[in-house]
C-alpha positions as CSV (number, residue, x, y, z in Angstrom):
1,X,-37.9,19.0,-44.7
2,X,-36.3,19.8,-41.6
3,X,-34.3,23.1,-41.5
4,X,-30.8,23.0,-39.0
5,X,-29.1,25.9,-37.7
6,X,-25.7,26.9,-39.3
7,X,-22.6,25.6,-38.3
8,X,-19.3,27.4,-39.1
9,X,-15.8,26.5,-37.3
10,X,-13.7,28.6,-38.7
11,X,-15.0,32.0,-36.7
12,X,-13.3,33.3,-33.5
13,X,-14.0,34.3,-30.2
14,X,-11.7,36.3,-28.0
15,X,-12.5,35.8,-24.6
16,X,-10.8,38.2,-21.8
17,X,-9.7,36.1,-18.9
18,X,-7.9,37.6,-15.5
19,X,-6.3,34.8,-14.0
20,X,-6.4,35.9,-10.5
21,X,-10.7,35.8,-10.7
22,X,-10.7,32.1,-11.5
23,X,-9.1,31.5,-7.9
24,X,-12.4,31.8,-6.4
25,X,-12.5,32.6,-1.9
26,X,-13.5,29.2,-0.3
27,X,-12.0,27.0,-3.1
28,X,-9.0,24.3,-3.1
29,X,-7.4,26.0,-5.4
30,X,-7.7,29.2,-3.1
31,X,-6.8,28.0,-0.1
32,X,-3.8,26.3,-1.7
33,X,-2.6,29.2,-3.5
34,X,-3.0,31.2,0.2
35,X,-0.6,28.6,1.3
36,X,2.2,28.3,-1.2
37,X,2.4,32.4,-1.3
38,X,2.4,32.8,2.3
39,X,2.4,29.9,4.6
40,X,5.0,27.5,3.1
41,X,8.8,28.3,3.3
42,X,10.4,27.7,-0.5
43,X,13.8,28.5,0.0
44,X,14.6,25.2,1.1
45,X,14.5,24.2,-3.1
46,X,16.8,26.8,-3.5
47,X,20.1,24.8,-3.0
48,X,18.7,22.8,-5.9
49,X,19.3,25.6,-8.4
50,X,22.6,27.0,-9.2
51,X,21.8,29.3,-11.7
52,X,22.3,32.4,-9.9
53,X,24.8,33.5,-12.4
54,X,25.0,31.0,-15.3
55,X,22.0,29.2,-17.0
56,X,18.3,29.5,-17.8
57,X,16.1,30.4,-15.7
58,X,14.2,28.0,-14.0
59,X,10.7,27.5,-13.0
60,X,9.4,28.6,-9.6
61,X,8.8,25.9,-7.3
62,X,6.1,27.1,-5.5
63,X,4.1,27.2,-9.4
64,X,5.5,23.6,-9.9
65,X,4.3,22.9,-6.5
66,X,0.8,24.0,-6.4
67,X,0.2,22.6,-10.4
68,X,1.0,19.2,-8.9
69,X,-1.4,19.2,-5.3
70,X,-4.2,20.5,-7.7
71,X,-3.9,17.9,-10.4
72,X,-3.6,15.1,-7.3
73,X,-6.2,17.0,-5.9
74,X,-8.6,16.3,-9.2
75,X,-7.3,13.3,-9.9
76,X,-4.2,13.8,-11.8
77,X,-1.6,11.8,-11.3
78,X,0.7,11.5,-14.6
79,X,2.7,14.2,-15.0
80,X,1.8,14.7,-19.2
81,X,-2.0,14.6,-18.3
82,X,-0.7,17.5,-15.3
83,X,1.1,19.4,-18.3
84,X,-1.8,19.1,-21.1
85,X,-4.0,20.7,-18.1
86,X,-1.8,23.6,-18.1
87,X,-2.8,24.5,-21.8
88,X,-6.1,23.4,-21.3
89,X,-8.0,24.4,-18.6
90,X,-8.4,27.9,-16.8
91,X,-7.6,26.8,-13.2
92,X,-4.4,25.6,-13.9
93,X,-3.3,28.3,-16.1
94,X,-4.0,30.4,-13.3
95,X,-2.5,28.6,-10.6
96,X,1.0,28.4,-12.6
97,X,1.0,32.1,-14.3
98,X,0.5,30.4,-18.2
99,X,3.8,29.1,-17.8
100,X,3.1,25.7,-19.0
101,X,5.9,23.4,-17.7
102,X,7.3,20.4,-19.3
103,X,6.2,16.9,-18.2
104,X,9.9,16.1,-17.4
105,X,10.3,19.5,-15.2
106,X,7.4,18.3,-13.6
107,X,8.4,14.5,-13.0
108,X,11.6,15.5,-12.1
109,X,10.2,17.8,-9.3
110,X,8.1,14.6,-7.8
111,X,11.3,12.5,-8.2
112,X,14.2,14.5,-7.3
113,X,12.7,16.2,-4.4
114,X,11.8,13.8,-0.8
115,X,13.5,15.6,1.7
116,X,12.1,19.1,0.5
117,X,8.3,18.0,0.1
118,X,8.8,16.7,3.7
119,X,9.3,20.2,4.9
120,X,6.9,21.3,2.6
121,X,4.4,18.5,4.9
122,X,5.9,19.8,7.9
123,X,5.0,23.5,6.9
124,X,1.0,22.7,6.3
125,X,1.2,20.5,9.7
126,X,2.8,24.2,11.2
127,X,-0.6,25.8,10.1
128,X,-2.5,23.6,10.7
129,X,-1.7,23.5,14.3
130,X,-1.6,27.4,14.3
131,X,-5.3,27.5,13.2
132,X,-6.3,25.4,15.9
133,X,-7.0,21.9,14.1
134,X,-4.9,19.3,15.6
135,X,-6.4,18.4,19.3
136,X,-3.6,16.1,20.1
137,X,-5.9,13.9,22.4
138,X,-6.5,11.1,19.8
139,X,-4.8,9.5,16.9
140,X,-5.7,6.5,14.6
141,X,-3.4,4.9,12.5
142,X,-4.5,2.9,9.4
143,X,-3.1,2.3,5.8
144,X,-3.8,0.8,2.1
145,X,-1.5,-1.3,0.3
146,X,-1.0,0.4,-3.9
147,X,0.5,-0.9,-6.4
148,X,4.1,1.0,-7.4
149,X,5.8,1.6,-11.1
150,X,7.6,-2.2,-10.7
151,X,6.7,-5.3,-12.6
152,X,5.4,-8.6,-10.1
153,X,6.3,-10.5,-12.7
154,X,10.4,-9.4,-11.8
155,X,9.8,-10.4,-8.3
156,X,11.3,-13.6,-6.5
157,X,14.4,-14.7,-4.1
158,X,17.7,-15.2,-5.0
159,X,16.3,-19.4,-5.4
160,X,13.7,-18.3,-8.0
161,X,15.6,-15.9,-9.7
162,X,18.2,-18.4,-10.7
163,X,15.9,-21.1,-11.9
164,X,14.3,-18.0,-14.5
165,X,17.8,-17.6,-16.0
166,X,18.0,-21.4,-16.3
167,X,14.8,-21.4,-17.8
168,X,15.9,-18.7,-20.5
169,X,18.8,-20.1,-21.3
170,X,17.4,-23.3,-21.9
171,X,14.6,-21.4,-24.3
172,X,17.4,-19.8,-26.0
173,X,19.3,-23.6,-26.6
174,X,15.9,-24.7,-27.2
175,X,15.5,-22.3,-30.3
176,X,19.0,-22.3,-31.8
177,X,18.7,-26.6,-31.6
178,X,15.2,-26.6,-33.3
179,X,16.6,-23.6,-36.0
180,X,19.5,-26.1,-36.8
181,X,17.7,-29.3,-37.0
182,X,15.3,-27.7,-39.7
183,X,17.7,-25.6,-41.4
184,X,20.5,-28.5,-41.4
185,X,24.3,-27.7,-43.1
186,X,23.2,-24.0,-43.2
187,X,24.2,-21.0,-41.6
188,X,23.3,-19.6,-38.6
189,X,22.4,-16.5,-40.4
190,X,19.2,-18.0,-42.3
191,X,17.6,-17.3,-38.4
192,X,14.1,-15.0,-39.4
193,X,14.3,-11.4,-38.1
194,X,11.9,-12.2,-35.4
195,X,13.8,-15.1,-34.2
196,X,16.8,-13.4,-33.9
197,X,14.7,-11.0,-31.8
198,X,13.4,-13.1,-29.5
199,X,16.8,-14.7,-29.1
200,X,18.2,-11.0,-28.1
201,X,15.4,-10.2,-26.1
202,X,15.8,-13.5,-23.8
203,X,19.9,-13.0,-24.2
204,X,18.9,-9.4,-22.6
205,X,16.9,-10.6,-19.7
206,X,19.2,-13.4,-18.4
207,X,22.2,-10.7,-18.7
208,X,20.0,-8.5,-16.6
209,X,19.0,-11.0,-14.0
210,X,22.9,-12.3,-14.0
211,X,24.3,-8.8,-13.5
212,X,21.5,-8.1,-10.7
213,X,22.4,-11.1,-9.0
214,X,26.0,-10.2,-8.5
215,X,24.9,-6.6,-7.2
216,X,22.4,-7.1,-4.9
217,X,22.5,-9.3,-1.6
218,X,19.5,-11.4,-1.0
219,X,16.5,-9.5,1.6
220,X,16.1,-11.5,4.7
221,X,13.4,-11.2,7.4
222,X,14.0,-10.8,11.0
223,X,14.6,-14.6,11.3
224,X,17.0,-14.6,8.7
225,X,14.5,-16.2,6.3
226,X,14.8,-15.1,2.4
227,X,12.3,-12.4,1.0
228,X,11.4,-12.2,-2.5
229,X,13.6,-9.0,-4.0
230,X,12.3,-7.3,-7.4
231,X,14.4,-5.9,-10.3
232,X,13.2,-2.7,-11.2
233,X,12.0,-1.6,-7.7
234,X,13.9,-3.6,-4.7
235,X,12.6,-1.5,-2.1
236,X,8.8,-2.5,-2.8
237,X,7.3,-5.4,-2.0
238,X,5.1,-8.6,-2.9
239,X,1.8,-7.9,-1.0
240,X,-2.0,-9.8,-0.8
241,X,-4.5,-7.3,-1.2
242,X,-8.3,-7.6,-1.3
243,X,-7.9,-7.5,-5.0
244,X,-5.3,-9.7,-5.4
245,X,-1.5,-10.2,-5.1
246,X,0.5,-6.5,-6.2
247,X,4.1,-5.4,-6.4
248,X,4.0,-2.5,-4.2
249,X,4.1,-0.4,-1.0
250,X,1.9,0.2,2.2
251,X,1.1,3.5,2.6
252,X,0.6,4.1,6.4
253,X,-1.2,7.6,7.9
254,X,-2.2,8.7,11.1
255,X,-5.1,11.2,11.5
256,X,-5.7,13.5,14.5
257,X,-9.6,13.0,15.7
258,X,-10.3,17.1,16.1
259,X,-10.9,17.9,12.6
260,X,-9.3,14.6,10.5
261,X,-6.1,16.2,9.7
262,X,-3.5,13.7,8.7
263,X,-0.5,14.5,10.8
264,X,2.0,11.7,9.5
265,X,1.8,10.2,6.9
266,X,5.1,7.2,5.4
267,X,5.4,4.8,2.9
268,X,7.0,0.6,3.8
269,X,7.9,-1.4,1.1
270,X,6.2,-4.1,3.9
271,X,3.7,-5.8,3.2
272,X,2.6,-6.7,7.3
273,X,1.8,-3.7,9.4
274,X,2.2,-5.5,12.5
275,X,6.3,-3.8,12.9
276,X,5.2,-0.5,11.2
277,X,3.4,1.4,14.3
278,X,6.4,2.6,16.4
279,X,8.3,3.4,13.4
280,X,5.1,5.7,12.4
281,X,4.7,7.2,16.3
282,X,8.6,7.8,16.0
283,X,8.3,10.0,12.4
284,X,5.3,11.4,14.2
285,X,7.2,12.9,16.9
286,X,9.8,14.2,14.8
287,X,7.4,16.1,12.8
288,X,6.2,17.9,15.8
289,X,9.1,18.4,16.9
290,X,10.6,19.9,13.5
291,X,7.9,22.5,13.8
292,X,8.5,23.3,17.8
293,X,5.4,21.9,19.2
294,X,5.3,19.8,22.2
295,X,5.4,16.0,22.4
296,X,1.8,14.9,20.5
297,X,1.8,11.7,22.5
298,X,2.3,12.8,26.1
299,X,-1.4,12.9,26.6
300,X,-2.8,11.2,23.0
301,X,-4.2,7.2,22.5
302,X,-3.5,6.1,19.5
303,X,-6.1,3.6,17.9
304,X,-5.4,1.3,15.3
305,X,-7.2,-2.1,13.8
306,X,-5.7,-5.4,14.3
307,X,-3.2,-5.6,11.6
308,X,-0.9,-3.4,13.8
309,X,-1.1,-6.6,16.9
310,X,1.9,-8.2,18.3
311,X,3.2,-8.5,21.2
312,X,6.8,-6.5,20.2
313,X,5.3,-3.8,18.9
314,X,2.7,-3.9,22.5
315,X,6.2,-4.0,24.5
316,X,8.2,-1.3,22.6
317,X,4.7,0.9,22.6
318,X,5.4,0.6,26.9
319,X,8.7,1.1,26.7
320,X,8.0,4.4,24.4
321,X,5.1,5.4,27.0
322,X,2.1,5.6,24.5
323,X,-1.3,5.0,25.4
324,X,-2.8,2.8,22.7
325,X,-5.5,0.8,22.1
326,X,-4.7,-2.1,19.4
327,X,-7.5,-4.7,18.2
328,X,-6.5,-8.6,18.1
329,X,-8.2,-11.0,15.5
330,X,-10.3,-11.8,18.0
331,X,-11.2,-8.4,19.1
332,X,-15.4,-9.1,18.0
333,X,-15.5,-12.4,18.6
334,X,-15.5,-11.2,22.0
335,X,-17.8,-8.4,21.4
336,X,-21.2,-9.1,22.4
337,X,-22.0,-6.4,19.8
338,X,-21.6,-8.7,17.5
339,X,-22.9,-11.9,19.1
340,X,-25.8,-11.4,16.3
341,X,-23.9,-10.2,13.7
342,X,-24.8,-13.0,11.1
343,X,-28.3,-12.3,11.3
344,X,-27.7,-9.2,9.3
345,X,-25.7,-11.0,6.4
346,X,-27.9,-12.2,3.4
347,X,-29.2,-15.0,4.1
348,X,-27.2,-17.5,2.0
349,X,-24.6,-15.9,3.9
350,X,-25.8,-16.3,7.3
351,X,-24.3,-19.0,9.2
352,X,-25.1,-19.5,13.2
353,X,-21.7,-19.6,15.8
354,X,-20.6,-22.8,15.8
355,X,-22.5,-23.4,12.6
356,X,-20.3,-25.0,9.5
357,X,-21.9,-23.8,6.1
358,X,-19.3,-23.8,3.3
359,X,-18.7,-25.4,0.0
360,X,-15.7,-26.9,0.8
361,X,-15.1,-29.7,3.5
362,X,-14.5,-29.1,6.8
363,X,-13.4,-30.8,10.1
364,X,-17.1,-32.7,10.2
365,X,-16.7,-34.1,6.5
366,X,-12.9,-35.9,7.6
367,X,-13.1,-39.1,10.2
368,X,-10.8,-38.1,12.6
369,X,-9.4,-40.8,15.8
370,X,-7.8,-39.2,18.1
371,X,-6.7,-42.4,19.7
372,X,-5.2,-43.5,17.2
373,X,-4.4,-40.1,15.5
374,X,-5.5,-41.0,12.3
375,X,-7.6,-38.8,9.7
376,X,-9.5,-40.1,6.7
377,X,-10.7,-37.4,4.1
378,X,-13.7,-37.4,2.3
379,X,-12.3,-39.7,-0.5
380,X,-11.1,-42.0,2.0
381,X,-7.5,-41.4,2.0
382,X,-5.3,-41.6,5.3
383,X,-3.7,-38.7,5.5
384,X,0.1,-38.3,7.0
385,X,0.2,-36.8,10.3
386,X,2.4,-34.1,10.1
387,X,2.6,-32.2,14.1
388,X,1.3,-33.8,17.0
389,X,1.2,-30.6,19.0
390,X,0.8,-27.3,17.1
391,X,-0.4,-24.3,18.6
392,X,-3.4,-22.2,16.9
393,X,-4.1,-18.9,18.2
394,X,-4.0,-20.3,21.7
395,X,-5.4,-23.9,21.1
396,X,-3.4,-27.1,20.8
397,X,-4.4,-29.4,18.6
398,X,-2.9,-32.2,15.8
399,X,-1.8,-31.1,12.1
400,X,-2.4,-33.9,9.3
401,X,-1.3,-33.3,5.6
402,X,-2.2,-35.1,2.2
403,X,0.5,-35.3,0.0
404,X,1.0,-33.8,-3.5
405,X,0.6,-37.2,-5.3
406,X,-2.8,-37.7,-3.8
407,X,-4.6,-34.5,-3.5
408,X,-3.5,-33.2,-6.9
409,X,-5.0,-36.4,-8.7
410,X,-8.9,-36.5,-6.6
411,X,-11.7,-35.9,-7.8
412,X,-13.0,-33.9,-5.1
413,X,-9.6,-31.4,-5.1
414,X,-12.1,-28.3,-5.9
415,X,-14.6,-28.8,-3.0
416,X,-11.2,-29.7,-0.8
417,X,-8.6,-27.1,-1.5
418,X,-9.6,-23.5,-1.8
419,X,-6.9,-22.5,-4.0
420,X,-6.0,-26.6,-5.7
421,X,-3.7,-25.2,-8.3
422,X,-1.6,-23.1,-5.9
423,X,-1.6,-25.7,-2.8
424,X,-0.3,-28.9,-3.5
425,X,-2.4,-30.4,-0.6
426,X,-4.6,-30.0,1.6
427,X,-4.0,-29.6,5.4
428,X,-6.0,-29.6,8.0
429,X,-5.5,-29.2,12.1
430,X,-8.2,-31.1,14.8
431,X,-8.2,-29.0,18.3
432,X,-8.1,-31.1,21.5
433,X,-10.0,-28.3,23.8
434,X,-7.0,-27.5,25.6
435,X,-5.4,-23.9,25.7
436,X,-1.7,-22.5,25.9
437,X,-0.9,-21.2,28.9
438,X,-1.0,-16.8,28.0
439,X,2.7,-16.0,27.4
440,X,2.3,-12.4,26.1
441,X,1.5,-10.2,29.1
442,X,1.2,-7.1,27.0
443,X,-1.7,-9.0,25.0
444,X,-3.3,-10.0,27.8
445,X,-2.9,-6.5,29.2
446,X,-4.3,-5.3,26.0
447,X,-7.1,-7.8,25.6
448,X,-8.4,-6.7,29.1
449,X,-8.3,-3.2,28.7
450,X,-10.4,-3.1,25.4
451,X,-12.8,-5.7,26.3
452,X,-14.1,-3.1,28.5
453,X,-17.0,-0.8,28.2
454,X,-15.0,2.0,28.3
455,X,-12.2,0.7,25.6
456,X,-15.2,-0.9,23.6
457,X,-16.4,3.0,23.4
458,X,-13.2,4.8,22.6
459,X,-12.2,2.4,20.1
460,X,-15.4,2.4,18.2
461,X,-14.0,6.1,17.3
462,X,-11.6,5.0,15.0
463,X,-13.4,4.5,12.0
464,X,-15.4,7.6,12.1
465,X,-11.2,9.3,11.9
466,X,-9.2,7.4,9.9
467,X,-11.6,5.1,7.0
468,X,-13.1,9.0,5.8
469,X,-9.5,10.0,5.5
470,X,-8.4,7.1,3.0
471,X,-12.1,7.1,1.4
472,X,-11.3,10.8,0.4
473,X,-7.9,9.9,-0.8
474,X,-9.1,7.3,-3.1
475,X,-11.8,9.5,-4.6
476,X,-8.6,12.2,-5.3
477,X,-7.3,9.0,-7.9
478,X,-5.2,7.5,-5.7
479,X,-5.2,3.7,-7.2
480,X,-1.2,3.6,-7.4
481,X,2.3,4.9,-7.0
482,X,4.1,6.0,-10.2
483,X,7.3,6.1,-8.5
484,X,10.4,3.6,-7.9
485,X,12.3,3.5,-4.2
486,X,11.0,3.9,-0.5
487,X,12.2,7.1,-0.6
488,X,10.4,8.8,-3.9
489,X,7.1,6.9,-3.0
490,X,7.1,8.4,0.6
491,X,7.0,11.5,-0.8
492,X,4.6,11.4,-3.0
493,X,2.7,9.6,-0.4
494,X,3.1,12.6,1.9
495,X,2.2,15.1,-1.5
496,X,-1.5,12.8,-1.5
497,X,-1.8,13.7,2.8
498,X,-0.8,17.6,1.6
499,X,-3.8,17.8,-0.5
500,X,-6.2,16.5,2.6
501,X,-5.2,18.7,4.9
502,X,-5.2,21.5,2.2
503,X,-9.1,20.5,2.0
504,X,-9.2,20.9,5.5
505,X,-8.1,24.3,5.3
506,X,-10.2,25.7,2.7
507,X,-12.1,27.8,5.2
508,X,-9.3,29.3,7.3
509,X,-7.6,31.3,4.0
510,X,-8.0,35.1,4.3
């Protein structure tokens, strides 16, 4: 029979543990303590506390501080899992003295606190520069797009929000008609408890939607055009992402090229990133100067990708004086890098220039007369014509349409429309070979600059800066912001660029 060794849990073990020889030389935790102790100026949280006579106590920032960059730092970013750490595990317990601060002390320091953790970024930007790791000769600017504490579902103009409290109130009526006409001569009160619920619940939401409406004036773009507003968090917004549509905020850094140190770092409730670079070169700046350096973009270029192109933010770039190099869309099409490119792809993927391989129609599978400027589609349906003279990227060319009526009832709607139950037709636009004349000097000016073998070569530096930056950022557990407003996710934004450049300096701690 076989024989098992002995199991008993009720013995104990005292174990002797001096916090200060778990901070281990050439750690994050190290180099991170080095810096709160000596390198980072606290007193600006001071004015937060006025218990300098009256009241308890209160916990020292610089432990709330370093509790939070380690848990971000190991992938910590709930502020209960952050206090169970501290009664759990060594590191922590030695990084905050035992003290074991409340969730809510430590939420409430995230929360309450932007302007102070902006100093507190300015302060590690300060040694960083003293220990020699900012070069100042090269920038590149990219960011993500996260998801933020704020329900999608919440989202919508003023348009769509009214239509959702007609829609409740009408499930409410709806409810209350088909309890009566079952129930008939009695009393209201015979509703079941979960009726009555649902009744309240939907009676809560319109009240909510009705009082935000008569609060909150409608978002516009800058042509005046209506933006979609959310409830619980009005200064995010409704963004496409790679994994789908979110209710959230871009987070935007730029990373010096000497040793990847991210030396700005700002959160848009934006979804497009074409507006947000001289907003980010203009916090830049400040930062530097805040800290008494010298201008960082007197003798920089600043690389980004082509989701920062347009020809206002080109112009105010010149009028600023900063060297930059911007991709367009059609930045590698140019390329003769990439001339080959497809040959690489797998090969149900590969598909020629020029080639059309897709499982939805195209341009070929549509009989198009330009004469007559008619289009048939594949069912052989005349579709409307809907611009004579649209401009594409630089092309002219004729825009026909389907309408709902007829695309929505085909047969052939899936290998048609890419998305069939989001677009009520499809549209599609015939070129006539003909180009626009080139309105946008700064483009052009751009275009010219980095099609060159020189440009080609500088640019090709911005991946091997900024992508390791964000890649190391996601491995941390960034997936999301847990906070509401611009100004709260900024800062925790800048807290996530604190612990980088903390890893940066794990080597330059005494």
């Amino acid at each position: 029979m076989a024989r098992y060794k002995p199991v008993d849990q009720h013995l104990s073990k005292l174990l002797p543990v001096n916090f200060a020889e778990q901070i281990v030389p050439g750690t994050f935790e190290y180099a991170l303590n080095w810096l709160v102790d000596h390198e980072i100026d606290l007193s600006v949280f001071d004015a937060r506390y006025c218990n300098d006579e009256v009241g308890a106590a209160a916990y020292h920032p610089g432990v709330l501080l370093k509790i939070v960059l380690f848990g971000y730092a190991r992938g910590l970013t709930s502020s209960r899992d952050i206090e169970r750490a501290c009664r759990e595990n060594v590191v922590f317990m030695a990084l905050s003295g035992d003290t074991q601060p409340h969730f809510t002390t430590i939420a409430s320091f995230v929360a309450k606190l932007p302007g102070e953790i902006t100093s507190v970024f300015r302060n590690v930007l300060l040694v960083c520069d003293e220990q020699g790791l900012i070069g100042k000769a090269l920038f590149a600017v990219d960011g993500c797009k996260l998801p933020s504490n704020a329900s999608r579902s919440l989202s919508g103009t003023r348009a769509d929000m009214a239509k959702k409290i007609e829609k409740i109130d009408r499930a409410i009526a709806h409810m209350l008609d088909t309890h009566r006409r079952q129930d008939a001569g009695q009393n209201l009160d015979t509703l079941t408890q979960r009726e009555q619920q649902q009744i309240e619940t939907l009676t809560r939401n319109s009240n909510k939607l009705r009082e935000w409406l008569a609060t909150h004036p409608e978002k516009t773009n800058r042509k005046g055009e209506p933006l979609k507003s959310n409830i619980t968090d009005n200064d995010s917004a409704t963004m496409k992402t790679s994994h789908g549509v979110v209710q959230g905020y871009t987070g935007v850094a730029a990373v010096d090229a000497k040793a990847q140190i991210v030396v700005q770092a700002s959160a848009f409730g934006i979804g497009q990133e074409n507006g947000l670079l001289p907003d980010v070169l203009q916090a830049l700046r400040s930062d530097f100067s805040a800290i008494g350096s010298t201008d960082p973009l007197a003798d920089a270029t600043v690389l980004t990708d082509s989701g920062y192109h347009s020809e206002a933010t080109l112009q105010r770039l010149a009028d600023d004086q900063v060297d930059a190099l911007i991709a367009d869309t059609g930045f590698r099409s140019r390329d003769p890098r990439f001339a080959e490119a497809w040959q690489h792809k797998p090969i149900e993927k590969q598909r020629q220039p020029g080639e059309h391989r897709s499982k939805w129609f195209g341009r070929a599978d549509f009989l198009y007369d330009a004469d007559r400027r008619t289009c048939i589609c594949p069912n052989g349906k005349q579709l409307k014509l809907k611009t004579v003279n649209i401009v594409i990227r630089g092309r002219r060319g004729v825009g026909f349409e389907g309408t709902r009526s007829m695309c929505q009832a085909c047969s052939l709607k899936a290998k048609c429309m890419r998305k069939p139950d989001v677009s009520p037709c499809r549209q599609i636009t015939f070129f006539d070979g003909s180009k626009v004349k080139e309105t946008h000097p700064q483009t052009k000016a751009m275009k010219a600059r980095i099609d060159t073998r020189e440009g080609r070569l500088l640019y090709s530096r911005r991946l091997g800066i900024v992508e390791p930056v964000f890649g190391n950022l996601h491995t941390k557990g960034l997936r999301r912001f847990t906070l509401r407003s611009r100004r709260k996710v900024d800062a925790q934004w800048k807290l996530f660029a604190i612990v980088h450049n903390v890893e940066k300096l794990r080597g330059k701690a005494p």
